[in-house]
C-alpha positions as CSV (number, residue, x, y, z in Angstrom):
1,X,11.1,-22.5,9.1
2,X,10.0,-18.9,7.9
3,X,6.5,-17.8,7.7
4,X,5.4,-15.9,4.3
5,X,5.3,-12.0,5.0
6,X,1.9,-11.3,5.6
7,X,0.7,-8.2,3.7
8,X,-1.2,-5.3,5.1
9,X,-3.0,-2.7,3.5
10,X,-3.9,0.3,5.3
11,X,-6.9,2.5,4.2
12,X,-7.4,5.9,6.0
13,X,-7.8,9.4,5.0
14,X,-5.6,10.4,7.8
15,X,-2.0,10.5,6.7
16,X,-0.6,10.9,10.3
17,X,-2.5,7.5,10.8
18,X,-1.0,6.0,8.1
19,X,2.6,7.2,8.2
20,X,2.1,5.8,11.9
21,X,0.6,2.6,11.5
22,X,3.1,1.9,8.2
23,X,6.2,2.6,10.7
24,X,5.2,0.4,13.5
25,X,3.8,-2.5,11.1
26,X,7.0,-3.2,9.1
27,X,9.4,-2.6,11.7
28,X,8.0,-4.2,14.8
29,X,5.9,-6.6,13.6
30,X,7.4,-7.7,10.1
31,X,4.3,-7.0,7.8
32,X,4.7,-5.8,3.7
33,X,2.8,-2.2,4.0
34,X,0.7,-0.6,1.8
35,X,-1.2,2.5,2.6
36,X,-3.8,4.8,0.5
37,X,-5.8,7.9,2.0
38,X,-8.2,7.5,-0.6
39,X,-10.6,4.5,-0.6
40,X,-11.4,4.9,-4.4
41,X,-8.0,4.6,-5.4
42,X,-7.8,1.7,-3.0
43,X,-10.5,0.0,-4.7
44,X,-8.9,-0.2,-8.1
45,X,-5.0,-0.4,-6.8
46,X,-5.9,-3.1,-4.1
47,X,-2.7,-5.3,-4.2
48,X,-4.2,-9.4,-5.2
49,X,-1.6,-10.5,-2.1
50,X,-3.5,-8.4,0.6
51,X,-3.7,-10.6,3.7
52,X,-5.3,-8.2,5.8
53,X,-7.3,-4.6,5.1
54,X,-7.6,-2.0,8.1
55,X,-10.2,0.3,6.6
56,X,-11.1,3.7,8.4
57,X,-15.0,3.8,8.5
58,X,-15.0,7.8,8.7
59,X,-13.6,9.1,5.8
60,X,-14.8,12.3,3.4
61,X,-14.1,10.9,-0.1
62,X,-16.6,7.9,1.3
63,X,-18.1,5.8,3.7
64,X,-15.7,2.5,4.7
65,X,-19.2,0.3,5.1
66,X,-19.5,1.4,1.7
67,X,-16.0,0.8,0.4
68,X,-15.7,-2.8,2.5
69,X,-17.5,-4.9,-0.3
70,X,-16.1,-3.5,-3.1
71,X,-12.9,-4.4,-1.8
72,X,-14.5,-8.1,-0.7
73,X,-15.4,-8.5,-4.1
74,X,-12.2,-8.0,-5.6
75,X,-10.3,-10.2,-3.1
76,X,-12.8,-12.3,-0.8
77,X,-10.4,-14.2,1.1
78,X,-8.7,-11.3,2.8
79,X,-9.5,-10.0,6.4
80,X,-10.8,-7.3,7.2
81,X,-10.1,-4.7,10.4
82,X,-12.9,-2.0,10.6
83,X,-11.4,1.1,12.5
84,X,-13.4,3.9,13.9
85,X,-13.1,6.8,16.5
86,X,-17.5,6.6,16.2
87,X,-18.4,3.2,17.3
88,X,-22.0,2.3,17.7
89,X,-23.7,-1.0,17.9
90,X,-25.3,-0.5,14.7
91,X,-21.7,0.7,12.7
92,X,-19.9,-2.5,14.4
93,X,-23.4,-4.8,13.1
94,X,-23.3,-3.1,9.5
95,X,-19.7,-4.0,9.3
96,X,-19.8,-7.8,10.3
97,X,-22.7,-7.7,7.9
98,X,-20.8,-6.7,5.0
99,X,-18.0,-9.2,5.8
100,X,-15.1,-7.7,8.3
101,X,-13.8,-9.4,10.3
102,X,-13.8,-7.1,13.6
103,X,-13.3,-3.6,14.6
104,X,-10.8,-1.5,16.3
105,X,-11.6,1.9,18.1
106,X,-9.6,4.7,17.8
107,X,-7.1,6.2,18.9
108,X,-5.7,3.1,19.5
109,X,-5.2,2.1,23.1
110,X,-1.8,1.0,22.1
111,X,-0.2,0.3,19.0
112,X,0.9,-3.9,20.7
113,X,-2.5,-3.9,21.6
114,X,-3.3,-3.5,17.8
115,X,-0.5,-5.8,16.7
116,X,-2.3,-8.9,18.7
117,X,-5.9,-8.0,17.4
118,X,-4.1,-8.1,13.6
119,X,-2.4,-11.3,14.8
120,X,-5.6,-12.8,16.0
121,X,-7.9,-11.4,13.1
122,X,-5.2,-13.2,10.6
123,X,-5.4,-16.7,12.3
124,X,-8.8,-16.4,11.8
């Protein structure tokens, strides 16, 4: 039996990031890709498939708390991974508010460490 490719879209203003996590999620762990480093243009190009979002919260063109329910509205069933280097308690709050699903600090403490927390965010 095969599963359905799961599809992840990747939203940071960090190309290094993306190029990084695009490499490691399609070839390790099996995952469709799609990456933007703009969260506006994410908002209107957001594929209707996305299974899962990992959305920078720190980025100049703006904020991912306010970026994250735009993209809910468009497509309410899909998860949502908040990723920061600026964690506090009220950031990690904020964004369960608006509907992710959990959080991931960076830099990452290892990219299979990331590849469980997607797994576990998508059972869900």
């Amino acid at each position: 039996m095969s599963q359905t490719q799961k599809t992840v879209v990747i939203i940071d203003d960090e190309n290094d990031i993306l190029l990084m996590l695009e490499k490691y999620l399609t070839r390790e762990c099996g995952y469709k890709v799609q990456t933007f480093n703009n969260p506006v243009v994410a908002i209107s190009s957001l594929p209707k498939e996305a299974d899962l979002i990992l959305l920078d919260i720190m980025m100049p063109q703006m904020n991912g708390l306010d970026v994250l329910p735009k993209l809910l509205e468009k497509n309410p069933k899909t998860k949502v991974l908040m990723m920061t280097a600026y964690s506090t308690l009220d950031k990690v709050l904020n964004a369960h508010r608006h509907g992710a699903n959990d959080y991931v600090m960076k830099p990452f403490s290892s990219l299979n460490a990331l590849g469980k927390k997607i797994e576990e965010v998508l059972a869900k």
